[in-house]
Backbone as JSON Lines, residues from 0, in Angstrom:
{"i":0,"aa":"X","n":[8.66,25.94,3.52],"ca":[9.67,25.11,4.17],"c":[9.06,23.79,4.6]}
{"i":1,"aa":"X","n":[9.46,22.69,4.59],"ca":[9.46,21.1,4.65],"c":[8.88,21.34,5.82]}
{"i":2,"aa":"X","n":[9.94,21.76,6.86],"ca":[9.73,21.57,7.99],"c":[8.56,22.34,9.02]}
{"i":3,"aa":"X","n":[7.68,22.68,8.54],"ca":[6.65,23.26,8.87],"c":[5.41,22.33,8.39]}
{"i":4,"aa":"X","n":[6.11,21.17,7.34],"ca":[4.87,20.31,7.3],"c":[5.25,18.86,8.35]}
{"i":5,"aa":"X","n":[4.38,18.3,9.17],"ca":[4.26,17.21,10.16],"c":[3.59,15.91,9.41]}
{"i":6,"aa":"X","n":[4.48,15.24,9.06],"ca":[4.04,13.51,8.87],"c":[3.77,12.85,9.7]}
{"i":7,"aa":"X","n":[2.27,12.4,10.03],"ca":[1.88,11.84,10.93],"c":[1.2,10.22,11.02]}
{"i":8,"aa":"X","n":[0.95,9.58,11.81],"ca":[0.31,8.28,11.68],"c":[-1.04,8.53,11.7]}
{"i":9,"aa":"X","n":[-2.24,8.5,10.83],"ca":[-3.24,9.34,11.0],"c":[-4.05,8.35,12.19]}
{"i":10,"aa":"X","n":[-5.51,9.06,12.45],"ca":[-6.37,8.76,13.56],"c":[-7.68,9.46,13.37]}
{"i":11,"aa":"X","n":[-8.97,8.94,13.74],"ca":[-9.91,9.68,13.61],"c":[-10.41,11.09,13.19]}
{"i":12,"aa":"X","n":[-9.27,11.73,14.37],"ca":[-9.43,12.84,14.04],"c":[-8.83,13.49,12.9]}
{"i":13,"aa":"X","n":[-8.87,12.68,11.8],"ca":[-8.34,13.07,10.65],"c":[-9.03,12.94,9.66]}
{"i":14,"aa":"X","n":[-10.5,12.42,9.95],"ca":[-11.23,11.78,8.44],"c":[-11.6,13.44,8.01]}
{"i":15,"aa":"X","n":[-11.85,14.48,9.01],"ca":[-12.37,15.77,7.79],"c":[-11.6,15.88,6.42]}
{"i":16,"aa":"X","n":[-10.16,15.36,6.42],"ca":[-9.52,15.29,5.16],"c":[-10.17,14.39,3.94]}
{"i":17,"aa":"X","n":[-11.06,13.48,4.22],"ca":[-11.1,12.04,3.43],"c":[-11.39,12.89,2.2]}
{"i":18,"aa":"X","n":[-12.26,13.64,1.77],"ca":[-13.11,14.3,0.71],"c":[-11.89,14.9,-0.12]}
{"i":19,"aa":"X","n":[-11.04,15.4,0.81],"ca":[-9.62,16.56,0.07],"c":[-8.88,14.91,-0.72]}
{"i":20,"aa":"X","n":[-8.93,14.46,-0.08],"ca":[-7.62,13.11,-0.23],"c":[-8.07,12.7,-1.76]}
{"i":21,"aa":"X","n":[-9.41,12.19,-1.35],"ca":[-10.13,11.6,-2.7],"c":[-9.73,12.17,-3.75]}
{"i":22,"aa":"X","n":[-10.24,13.59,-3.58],"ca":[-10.1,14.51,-4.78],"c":[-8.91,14.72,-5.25]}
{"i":23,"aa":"X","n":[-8.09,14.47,-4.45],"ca":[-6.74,14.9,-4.98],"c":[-6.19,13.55,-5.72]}
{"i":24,"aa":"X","n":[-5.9,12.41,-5.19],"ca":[-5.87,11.14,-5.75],"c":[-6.74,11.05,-7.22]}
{"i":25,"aa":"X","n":[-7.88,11.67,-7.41],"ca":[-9.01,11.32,-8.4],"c":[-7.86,11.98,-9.94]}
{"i":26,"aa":"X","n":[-7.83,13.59,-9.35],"ca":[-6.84,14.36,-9.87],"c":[-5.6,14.07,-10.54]}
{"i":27,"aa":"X","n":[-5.04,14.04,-9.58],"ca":[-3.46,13.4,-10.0],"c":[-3.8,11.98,-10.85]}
{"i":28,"aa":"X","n":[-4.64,11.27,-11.34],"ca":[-4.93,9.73,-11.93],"c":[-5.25,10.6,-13.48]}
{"i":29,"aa":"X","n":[-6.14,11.51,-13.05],"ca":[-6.79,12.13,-14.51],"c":[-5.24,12.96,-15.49]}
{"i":30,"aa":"X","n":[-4.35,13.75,-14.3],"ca":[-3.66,14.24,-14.91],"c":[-2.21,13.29,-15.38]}
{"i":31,"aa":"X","n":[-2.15,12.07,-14.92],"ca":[-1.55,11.36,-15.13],"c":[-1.74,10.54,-16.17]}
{"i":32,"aa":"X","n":[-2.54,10.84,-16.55],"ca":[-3.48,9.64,-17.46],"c":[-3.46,7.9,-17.27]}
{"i":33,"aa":"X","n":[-3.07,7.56,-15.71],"ca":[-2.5,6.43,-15.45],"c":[-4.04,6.08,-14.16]}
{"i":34,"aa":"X","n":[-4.01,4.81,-13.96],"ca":[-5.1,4.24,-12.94],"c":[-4.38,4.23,-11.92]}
{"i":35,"aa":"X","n":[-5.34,4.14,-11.13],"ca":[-5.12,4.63,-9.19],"c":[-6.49,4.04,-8.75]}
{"i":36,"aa":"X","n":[-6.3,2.73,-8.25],"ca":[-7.28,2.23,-7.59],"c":[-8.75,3.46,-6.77]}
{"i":37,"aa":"X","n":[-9.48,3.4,-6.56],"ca":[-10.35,3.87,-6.37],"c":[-10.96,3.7,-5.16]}
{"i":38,"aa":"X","n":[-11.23,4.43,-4.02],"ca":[-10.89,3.58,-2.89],"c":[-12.41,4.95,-1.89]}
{"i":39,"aa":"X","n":[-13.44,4.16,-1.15],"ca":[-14.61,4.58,-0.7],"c":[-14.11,5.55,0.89]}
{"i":40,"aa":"X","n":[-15.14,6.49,0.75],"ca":[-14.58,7.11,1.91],"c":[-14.55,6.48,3.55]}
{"i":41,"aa":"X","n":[-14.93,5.36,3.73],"ca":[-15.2,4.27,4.12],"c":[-14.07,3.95,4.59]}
{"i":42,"aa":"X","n":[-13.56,3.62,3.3],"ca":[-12.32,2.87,3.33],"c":[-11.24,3.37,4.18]}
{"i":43,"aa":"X","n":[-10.85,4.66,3.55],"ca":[-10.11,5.57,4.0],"c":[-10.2,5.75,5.51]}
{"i":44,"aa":"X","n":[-11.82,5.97,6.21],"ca":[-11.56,6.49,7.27],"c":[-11.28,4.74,8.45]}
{"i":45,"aa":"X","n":[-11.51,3.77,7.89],"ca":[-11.15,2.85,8.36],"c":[-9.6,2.45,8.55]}
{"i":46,"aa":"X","n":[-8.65,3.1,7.82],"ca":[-7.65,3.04,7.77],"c":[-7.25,3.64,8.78]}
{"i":47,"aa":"X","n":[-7.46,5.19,8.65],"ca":[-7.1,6.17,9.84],"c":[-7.72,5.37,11.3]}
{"i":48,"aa":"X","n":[-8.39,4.83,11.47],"ca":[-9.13,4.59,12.71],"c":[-8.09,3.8,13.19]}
{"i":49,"aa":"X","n":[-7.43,2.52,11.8],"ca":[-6.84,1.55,12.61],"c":[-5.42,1.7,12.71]}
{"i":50,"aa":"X","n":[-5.21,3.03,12.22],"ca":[-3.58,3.48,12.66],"c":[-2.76,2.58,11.44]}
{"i":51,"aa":"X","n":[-3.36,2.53,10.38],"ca":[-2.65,1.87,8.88],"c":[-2.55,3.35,8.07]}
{"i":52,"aa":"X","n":[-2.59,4.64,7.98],"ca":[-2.47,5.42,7.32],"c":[-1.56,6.68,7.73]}
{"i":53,"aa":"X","n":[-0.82,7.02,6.92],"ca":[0.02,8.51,6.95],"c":[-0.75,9.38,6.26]}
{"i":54,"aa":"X","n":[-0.5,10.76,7.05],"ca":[-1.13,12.19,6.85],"c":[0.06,13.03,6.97]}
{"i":55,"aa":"X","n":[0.29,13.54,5.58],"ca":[1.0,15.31,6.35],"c":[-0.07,16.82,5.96]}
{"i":56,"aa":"X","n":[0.47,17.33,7.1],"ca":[-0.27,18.5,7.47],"c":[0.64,19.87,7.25]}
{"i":57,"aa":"X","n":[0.13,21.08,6.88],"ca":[0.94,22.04,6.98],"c":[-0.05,22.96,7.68]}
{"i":58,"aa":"X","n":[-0.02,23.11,9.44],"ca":[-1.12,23.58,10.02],"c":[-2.6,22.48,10.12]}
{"i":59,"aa":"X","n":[-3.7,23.19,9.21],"ca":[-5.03,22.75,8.99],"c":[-4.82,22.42,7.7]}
{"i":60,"aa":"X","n":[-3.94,22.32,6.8],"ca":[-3.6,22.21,5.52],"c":[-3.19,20.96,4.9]}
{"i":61,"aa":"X","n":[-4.49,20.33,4.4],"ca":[-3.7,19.15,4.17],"c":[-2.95,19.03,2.45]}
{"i":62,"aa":"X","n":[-1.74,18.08,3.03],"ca":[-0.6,17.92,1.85],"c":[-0.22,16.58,1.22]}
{"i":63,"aa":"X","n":[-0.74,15.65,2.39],"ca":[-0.37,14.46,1.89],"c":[-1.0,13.04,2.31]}
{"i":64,"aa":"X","n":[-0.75,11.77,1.43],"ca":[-1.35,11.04,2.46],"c":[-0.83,9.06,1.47]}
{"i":65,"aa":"X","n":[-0.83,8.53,2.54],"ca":[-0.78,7.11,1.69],"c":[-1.34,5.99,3.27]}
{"i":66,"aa":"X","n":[-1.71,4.83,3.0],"ca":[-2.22,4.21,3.54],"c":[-0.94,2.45,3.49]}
{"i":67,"aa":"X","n":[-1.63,1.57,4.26],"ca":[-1.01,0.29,4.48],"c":[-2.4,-0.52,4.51]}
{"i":68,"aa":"X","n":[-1.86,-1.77,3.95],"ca":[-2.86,-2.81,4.45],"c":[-2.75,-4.07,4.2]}
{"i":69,"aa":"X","n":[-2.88,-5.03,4.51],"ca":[-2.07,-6.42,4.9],"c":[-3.12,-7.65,3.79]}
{"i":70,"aa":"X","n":[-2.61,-8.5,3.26],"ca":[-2.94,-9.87,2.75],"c":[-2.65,-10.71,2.38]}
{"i":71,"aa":"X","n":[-3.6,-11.77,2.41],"ca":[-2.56,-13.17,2.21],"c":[-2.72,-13.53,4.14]}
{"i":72,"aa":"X","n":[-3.53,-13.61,4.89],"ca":[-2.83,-13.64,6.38],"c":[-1.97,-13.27,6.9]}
{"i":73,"aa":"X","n":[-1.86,-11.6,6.34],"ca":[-0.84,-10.71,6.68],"c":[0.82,-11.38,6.55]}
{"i":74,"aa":"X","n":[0.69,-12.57,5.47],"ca":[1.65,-12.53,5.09],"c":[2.2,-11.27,3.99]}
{"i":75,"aa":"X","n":[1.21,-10.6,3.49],"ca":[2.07,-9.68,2.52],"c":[1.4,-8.05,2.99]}
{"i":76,"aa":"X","n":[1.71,-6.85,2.62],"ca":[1.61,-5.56,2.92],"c":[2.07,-4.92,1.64]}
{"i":77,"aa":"X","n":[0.95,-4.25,1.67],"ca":[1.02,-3.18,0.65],"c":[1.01,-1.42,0.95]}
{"i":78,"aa":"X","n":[1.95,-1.04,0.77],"ca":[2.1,0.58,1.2],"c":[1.14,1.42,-0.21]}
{"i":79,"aa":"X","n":[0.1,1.75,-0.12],"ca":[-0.67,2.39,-1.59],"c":[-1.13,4.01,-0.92]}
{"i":80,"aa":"X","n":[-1.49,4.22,-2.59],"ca":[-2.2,5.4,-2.78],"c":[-1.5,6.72,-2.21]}
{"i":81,"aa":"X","n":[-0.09,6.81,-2.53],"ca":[0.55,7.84,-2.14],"c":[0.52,9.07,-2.77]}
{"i":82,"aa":"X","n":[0.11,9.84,-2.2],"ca":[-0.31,11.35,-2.71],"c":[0.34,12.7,-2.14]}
{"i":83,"aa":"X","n":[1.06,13.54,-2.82],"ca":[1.14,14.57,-2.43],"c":[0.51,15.84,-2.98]}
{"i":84,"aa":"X","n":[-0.56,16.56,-2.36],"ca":[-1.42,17.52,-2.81],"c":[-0.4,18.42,-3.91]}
{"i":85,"aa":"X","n":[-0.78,19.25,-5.26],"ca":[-0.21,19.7,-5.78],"c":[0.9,21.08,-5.19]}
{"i":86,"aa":"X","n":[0.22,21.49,-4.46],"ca":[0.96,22.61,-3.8],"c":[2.09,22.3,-3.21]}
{"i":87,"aa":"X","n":[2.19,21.04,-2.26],"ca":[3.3,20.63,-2.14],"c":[4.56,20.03,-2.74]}
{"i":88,"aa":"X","n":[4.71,19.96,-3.77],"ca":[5.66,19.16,-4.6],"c":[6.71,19.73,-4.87]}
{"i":89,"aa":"X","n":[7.48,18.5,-4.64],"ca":[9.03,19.24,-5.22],"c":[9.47,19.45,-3.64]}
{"i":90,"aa":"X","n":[9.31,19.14,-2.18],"ca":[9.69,19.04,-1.26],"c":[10.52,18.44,-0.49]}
{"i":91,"aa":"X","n":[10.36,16.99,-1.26],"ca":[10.51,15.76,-1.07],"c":[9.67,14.98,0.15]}
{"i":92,"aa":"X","n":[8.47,15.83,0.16],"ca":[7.42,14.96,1.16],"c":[6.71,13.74,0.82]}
{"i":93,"aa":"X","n":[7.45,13.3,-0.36],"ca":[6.49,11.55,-0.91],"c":[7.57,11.02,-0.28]}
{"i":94,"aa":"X","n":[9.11,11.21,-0.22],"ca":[9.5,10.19,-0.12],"c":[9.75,9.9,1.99]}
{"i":95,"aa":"X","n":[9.0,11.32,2.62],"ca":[8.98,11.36,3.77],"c":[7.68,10.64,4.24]}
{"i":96,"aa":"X","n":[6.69,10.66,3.71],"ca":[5.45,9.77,3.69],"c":[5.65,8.44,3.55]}
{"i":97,"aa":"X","n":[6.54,8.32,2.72],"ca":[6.54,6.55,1.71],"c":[7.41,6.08,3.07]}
{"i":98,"aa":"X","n":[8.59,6.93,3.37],"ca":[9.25,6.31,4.64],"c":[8.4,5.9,5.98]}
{"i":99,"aa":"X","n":[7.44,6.66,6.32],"ca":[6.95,6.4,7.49],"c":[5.86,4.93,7.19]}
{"i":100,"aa":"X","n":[5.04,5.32,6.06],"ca":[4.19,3.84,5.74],"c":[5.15,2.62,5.84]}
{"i":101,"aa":"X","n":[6.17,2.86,5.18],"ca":[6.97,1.81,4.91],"c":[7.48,1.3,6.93]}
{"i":102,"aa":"X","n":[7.93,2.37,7.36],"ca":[8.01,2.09,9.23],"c":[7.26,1.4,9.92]}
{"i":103,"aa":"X","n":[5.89,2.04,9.57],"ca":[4.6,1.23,10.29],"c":[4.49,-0.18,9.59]}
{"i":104,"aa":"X","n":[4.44,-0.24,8.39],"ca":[4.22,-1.68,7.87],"c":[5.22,-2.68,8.33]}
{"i":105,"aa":"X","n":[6.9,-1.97,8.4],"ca":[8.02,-2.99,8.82],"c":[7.29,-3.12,10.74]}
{"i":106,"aa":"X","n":[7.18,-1.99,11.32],"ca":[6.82,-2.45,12.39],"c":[5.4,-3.04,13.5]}
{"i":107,"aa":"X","n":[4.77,-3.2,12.43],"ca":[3.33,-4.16,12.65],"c":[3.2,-5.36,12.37]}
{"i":108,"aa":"X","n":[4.09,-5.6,11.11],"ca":[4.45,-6.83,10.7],"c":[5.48,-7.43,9.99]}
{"i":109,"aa":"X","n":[6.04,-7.2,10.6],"ca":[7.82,-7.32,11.09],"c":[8.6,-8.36,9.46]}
{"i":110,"aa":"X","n":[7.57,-9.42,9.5],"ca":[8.08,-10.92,8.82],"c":[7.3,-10.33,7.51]}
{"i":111,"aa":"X","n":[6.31,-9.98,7.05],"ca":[5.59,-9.69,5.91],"c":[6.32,-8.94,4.73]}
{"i":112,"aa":"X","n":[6.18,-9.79,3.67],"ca":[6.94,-9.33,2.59],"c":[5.89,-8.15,2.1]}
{"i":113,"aa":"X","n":[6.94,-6.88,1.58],"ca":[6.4,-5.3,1.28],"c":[6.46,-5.44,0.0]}
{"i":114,"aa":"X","n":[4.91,-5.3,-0.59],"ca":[5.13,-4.58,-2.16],"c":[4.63,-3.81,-2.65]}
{"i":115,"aa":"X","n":[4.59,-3.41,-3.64],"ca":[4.04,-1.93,-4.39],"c":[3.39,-2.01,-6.13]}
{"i":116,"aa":"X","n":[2.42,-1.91,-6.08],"ca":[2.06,-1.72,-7.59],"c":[2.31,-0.31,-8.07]}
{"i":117,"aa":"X","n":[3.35,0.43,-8.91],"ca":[3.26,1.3,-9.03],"c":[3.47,1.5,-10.41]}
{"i":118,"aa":"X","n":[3.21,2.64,-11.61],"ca":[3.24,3.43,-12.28],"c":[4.34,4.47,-12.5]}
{"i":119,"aa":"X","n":[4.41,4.79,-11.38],"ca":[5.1,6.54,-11.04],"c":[6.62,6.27,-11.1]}
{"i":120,"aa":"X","n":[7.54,6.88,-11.5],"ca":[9.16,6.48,-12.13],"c":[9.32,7.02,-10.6]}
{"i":121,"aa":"X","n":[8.75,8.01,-9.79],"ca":[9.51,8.4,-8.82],"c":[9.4,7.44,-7.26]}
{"i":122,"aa":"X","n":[7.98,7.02,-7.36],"ca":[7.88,5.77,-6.57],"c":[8.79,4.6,-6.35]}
{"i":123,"aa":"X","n":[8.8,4.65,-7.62],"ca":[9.86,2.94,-8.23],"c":[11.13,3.41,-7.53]}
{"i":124,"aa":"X","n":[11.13,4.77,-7.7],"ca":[12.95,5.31,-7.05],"c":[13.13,5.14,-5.67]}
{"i":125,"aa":"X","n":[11.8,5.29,-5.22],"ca":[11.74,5.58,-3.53],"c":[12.24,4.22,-3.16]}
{"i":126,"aa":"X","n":[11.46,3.24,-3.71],"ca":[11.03,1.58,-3.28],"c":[12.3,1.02,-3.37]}
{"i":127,"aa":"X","n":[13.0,1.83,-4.61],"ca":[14.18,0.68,-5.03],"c":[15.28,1.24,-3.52]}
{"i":128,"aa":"X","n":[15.27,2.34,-3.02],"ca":[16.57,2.64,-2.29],"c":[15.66,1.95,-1.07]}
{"i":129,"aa":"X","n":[14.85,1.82,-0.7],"ca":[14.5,0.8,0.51],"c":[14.77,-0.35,0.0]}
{"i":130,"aa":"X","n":[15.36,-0.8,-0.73],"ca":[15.11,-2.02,-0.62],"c":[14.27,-2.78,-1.18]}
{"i":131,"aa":"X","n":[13.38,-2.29,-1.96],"ca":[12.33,-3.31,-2.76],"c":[13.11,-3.91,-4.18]}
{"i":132,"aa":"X","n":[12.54,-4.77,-4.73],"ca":[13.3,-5.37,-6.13],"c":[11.91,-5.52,-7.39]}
{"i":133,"aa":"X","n":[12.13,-5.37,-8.29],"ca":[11.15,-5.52,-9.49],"c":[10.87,-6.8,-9.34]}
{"i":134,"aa":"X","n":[9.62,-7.14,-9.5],"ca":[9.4,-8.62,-9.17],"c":[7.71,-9.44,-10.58]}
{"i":135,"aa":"X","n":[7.72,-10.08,-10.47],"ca":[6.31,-10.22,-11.65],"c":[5.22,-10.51,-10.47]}
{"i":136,"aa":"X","n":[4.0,-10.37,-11.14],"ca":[3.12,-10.17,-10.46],"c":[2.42,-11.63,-9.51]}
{"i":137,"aa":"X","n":[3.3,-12.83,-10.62],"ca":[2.78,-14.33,-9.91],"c":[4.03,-13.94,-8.59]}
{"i":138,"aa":"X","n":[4.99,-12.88,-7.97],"ca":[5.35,-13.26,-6.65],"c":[4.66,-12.24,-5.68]}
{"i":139,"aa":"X","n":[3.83,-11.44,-6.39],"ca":[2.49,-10.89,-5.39],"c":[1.78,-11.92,-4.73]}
{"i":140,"aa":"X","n":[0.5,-11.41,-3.8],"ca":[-0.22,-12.29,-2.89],"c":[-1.21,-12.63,-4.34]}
{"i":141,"aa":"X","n":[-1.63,-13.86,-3.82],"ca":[-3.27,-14.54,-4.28],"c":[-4.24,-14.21,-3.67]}
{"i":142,"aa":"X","n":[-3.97,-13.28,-2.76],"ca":[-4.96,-12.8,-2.21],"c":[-6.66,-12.16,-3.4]}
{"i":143,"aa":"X","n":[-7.68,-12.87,-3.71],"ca":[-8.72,-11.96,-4.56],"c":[-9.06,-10.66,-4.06]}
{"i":144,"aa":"X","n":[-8.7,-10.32,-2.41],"ca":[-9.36,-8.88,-2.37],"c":[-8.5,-8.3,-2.98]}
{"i":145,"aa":"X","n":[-7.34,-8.61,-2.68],"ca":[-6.42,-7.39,-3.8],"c":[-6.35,-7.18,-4.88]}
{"i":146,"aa":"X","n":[-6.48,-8.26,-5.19],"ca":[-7.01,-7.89,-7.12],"c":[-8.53,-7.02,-7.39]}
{"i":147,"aa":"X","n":[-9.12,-7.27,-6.27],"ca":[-10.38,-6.39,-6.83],"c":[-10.14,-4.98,-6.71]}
{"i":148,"aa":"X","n":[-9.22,-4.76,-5.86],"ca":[-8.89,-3.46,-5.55],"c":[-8.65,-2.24,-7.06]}
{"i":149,"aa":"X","n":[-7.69,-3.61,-7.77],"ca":[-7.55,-2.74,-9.38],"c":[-8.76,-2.85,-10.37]}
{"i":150,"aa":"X","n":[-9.9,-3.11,-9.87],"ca":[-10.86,-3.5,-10.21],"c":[-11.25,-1.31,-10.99]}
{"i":151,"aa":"X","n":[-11.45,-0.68,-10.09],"ca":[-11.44,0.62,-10.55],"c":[-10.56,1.11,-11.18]}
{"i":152,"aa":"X","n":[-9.88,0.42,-11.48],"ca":[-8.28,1.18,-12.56],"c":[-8.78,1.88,-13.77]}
{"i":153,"aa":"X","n":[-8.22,2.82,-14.61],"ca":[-8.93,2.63,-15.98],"c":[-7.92,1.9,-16.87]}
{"i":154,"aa":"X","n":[-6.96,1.09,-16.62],"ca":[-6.35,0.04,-16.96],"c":[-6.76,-1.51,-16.88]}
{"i":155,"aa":"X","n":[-7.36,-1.57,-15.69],"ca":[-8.03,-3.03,-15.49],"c":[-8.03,-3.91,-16.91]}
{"i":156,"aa":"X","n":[-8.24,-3.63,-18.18],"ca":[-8.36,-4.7,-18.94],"c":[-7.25,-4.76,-19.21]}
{"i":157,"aa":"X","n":[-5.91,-4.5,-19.37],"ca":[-4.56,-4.85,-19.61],"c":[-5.14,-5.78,-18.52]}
{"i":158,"aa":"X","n":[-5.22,-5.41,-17.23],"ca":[-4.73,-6.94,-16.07],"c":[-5.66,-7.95,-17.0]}
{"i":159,"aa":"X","n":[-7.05,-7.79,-17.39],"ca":[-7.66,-9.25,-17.37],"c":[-7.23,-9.87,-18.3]}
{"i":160,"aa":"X","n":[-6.68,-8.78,-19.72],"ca":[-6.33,-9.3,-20.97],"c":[-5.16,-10.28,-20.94]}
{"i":161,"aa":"X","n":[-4.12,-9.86,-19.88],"ca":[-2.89,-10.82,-19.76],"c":[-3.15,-11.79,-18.8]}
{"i":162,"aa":"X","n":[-3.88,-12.21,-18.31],"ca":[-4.57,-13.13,-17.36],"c":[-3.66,-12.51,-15.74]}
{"i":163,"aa":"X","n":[-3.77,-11.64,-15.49],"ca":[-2.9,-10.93,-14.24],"c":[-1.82,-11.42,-13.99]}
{"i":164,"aa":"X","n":[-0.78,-11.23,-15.52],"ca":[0.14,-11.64,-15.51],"c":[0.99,-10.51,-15.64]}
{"i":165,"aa":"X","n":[0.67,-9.13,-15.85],"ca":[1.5,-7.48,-15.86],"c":[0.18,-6.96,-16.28]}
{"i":166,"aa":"X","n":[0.45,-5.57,-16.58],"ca":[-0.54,-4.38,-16.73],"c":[0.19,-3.4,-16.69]}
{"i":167,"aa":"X","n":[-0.01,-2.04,-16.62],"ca":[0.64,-0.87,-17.09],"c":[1.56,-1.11,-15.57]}
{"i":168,"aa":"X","n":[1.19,-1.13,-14.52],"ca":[1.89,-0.75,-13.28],"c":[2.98,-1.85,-13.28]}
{"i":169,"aa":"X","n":[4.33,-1.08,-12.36],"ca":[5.25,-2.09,-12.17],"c":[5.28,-2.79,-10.89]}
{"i":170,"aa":"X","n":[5.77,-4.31,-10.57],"ca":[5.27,-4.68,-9.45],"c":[7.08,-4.88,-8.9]}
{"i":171,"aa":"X","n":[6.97,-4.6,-7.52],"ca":[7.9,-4.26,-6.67],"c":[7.62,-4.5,-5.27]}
{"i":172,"aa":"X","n":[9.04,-5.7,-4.52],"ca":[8.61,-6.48,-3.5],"c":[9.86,-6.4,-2.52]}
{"i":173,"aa":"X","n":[9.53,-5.94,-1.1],"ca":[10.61,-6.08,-0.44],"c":[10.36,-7.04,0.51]}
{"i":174,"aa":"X","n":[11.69,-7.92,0.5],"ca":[11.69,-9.53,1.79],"c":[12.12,-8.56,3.02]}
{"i":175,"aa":"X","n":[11.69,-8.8,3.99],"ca":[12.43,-7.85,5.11],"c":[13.54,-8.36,5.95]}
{"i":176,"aa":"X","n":[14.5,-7.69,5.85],"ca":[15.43,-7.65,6.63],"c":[16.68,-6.83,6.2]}
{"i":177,"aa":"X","n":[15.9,-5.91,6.39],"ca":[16.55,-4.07,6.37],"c":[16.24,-3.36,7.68]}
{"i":178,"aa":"X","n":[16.88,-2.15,7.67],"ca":[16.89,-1.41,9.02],"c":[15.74,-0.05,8.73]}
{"i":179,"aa":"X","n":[14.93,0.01,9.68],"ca":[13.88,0.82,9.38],"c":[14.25,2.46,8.95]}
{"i":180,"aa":"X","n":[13.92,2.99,7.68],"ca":[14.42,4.13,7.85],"c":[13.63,5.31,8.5]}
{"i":181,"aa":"X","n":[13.08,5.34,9.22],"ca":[12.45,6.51,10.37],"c":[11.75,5.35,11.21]}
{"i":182,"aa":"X","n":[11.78,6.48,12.46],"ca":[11.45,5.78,13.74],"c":[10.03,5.9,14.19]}
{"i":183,"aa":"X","n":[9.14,5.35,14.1],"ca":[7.48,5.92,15.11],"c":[7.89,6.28,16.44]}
{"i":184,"aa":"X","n":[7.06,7.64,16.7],"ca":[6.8,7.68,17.96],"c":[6.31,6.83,18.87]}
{"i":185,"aa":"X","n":[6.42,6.87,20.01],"ca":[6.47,5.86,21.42],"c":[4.8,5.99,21.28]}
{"i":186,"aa":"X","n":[4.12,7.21,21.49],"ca":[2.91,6.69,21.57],"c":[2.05,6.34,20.79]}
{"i":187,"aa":"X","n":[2.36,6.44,18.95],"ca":[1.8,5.3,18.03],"c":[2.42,3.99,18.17]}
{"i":188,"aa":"X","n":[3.15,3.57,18.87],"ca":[3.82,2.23,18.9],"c":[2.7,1.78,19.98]}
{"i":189,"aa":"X","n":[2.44,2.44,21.28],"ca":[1.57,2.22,22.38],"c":[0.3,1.97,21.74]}
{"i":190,"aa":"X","n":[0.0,3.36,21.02],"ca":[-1.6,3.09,19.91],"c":[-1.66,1.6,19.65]}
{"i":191,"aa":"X","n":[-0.89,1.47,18.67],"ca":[-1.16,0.18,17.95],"c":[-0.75,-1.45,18.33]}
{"i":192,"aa":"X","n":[-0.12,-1.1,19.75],"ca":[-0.43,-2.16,20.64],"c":[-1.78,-2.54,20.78]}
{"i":193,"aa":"X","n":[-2.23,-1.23,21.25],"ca":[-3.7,-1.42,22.03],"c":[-4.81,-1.96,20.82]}
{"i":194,"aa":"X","n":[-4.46,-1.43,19.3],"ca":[-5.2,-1.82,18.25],"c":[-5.21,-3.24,18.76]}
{"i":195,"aa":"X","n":[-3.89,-3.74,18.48],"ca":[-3.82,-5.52,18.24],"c":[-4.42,-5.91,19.69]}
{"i":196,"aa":"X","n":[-4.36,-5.47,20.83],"ca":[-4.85,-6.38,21.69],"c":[-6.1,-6.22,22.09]}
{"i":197,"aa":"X","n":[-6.95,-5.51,21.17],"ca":[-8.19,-5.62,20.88],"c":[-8.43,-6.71,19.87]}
{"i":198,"aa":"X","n":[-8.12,-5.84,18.78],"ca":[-7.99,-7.24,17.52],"c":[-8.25,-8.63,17.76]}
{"i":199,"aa":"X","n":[-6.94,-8.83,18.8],"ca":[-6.91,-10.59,19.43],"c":[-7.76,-10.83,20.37]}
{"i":200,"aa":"X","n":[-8.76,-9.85,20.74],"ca":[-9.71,-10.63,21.64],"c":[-10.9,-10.42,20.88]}
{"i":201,"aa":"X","n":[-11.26,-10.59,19.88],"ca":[-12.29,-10.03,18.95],"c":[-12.65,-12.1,18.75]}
């Protein structure tokens, strides 16, 4: 039952997953035969720390997970690497995950246009009923870290071959000003106050 699994805003106490996450992401790319950025355990637990990542849990059981992260001067946000462990599928817990990333990203940075590099026909489904639109890749950010990001793809030479003008993935962009579809809890909203008003005195 769904409801025995908890979508959460992850936090420290969540990196024992990083190793499961990897593997499962590594997985699902191989059995897909499609690229999935490649991303250090590092990375991951930096995410969780800064309250940019979703986790679902069933118990000690982990099921799921996708991350956020901002560029361009947080003019743009990217909701990535959405995973649901195999056991779980068929629940509809991607598109309960994709909702909450998509929450935190509308509510951290309110004005920042949302997009998605994706592959997956069922992603594209999620994105399109929020609100995202098919878009080409010159109305993505210029941001270079993000391009290095597809740097681990096993597609990468489609991007260099077309001068990162398409590649296997489809690119998909939402302008905001839609109504959030799930709500954060009061005390990840409090959390990630306290993130930023650290942040700004840094």
């Amino acid at each position: 039952m769904e409801e025995d699994i908890k979508v959460v805003v992850a936090d420290s106490s969540h990196e024992k997953y990083i190793d499961t996450i990897l593997t499962t992401i590594e997985e699902a790319a191989k059995v897909r035969g499609t690229g999935i950025a490649k991303r250090s355990p590092e990375y991951v637990a930096t995410k969780m720390r800064e309250a940019k990542a979703v986790i679902a849990l069933q118990g000690d059981r982990f099921a799921g997970f996708s991350y956020i992260e901002t560029w361009g001067n947080k003019h743009y946000v990217t909701t990535s690497g959405l995973i649901v462990h195999p056991d779980f599928r068929g629940r509809g817990l991607a598109k309960r995950i994709k909702d909450l990333t998509f929450t935190l990203a509308r509510t951290r940075w309110p004005h920042a246009k949302i997009f998605s590099l994706t592959s997956g026909a069922a992603v594209m489904s999620m994105n399109t009923k929020l609100g995202y639109q098919p878009v080409t890749f010159a109305d993505l950010t210029d941001d270079e870290a993000f391009w290095r990001g597809c740097e681990g793809c096993i597609n990468v030479d489609v991007l260099h071959r077309t001068n990162r003008k398409y590649c296997i993935c489809t690119a998909m962009l939402y302008d905001p000003e839609e109504h959030l579809p799930t709500k954060l809890p009061e005390e990840v909203v409090a959390r990630i106050k306290n993130l930023d008003k650290r942040d700004s005195k840094r």
